[in-house]
N, C-alpha and C positions, 0 to 999 in steps of 0.2 A: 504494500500500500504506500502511494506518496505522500509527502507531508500534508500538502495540502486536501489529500483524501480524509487525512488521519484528523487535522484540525475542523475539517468541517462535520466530522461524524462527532467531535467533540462539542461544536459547535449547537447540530442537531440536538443533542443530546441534552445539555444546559436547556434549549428553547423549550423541550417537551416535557422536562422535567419543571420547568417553570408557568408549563400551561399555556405556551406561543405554539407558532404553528408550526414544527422544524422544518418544515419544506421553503422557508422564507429564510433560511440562515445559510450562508457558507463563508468558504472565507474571502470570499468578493463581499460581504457583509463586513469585514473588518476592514477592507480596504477602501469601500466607501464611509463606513462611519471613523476612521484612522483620518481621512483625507478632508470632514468635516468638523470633526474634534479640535483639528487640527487649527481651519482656519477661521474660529468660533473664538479661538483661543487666542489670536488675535498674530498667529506665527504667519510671515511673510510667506506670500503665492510661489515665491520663486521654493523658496525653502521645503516647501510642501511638495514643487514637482520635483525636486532633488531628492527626498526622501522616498516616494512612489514611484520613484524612476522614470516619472513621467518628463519625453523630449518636447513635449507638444503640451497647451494649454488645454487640452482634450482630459485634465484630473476634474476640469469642470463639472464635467457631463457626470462625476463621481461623488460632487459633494449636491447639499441638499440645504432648503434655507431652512432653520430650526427657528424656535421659539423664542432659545436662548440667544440667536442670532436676532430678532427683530425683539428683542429686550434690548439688546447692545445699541442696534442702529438708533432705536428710539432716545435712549440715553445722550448718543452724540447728536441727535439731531436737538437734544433740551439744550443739551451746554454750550450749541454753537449758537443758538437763537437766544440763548440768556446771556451767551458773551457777545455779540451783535447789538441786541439792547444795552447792554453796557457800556458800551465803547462809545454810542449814539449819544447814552446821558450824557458821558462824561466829558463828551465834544461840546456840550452845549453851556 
């Protein structure tokens, strides 16, 4: 068996045992939510296709926009609109 047979039957196995559906898990599961984690976490795009080995911007097509990603965006979009107003008063 290859590793990656071996990881994903370990994979399966975690999901079933926790009442997911293991048909939805392999280790393309870990390499998309590796590559989401990743830039969630705020680590630079280039650094993420050097880890994935990806030569092409095609790691896109592998991450996914999360929850905790539009908690984030919404955060920078408060700070840059309260530091805009700011800058505005303190012009005047």
């Amino acid at each position: 068996m290859q590793p990656a047979e071996t990881m994903s039957k370990v994979l399966q196995a975690a999901a079933k045992a926790t009442g997911e559906d293991a048909t939805l898990f392999s280790c393309h599961s870990l390499r998309r939510g590796g590559a989401t984690a990743l830039l969630s976490a705020g680590v630079d795009s280039t650094a993420v296709m050097l880890h994935g080995r990806w030569k092409t911007d095609s790691y896109q097509r592998y991450t996914s926009y999360t929850n905790e990603s539009g908690r984030h965006l919404a955060a920078q979009m408060a700070f840059g609109v309260s530091s805009t107003v700011q800058q505005a008063v303190l012009r005047q």
